[in-house]
C-alpha angles and dihedrals in degrees: 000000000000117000107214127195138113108288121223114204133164108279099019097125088078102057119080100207112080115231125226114207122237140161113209136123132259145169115257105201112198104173099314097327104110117187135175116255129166122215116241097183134359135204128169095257096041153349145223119238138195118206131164082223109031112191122242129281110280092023115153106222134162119222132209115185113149085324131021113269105196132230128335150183131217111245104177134358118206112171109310089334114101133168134224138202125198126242085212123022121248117240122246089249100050083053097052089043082057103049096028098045090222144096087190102095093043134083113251125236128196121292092039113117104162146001085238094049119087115255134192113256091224087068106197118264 
């Protein structure tokens, strides 16, 4: 089940992509440790993310979630809470894929096949 809405979080008034909240799991990849995560919001420039071990400040890492997010650094840690920003933003299309489920109700760029087949989340322009 994935919880949609706009997430309010300290220091958001000085991002410029809004952030939907969410709450699903996804792989977190740091050099070949792979842990579980879950995302707690999304934007198309970051997320926040939940982890019973979060990595340290500065930290490169890769997440998959439904569809493969790209790289990421981590920006802040706060108890088991981290964010994240993207190397490369994400489109407005990956991000409703990935609070909608679904790749029906967007307009399909190339190297999508299927709804059941795993798609970048930079989608080309």
């Amino acid at each position: 089940m994935i919880n949609t809405g706009v997430a309010q979080q300290q220091g958001a008034g000085q991002r410029s992509a809004r952030r939907l909240k969410t709450f699903q799991v996804a792989s977190m990849h740091i050099g070949d440790d792979v842990r579980r995560v879950h995302l707690l919001n999304l934007s198309t420039t970051g997320a926040m993310v939940h982890a019973s071990d979060p990595p340290a400040k500065g930290a490169s890492c890769r997440l998959d979630a439904a569809i493969d997010l790209g790289s990421a650094h981590v920006t802040w840690v706060s108890g088991q809470r981290f964010g994240v920003m993207f190397d490369r933003p994400l489109s407005d299309a990956s991000l409703a894929i990935l609070i909608d489920g679904t790749i029906s109700n967007v307009s399909a760029g190339p190297g999508i096949v299927s709804p059941s087949r795993r798609i970048p989340a930079v989608l080309p322009r």
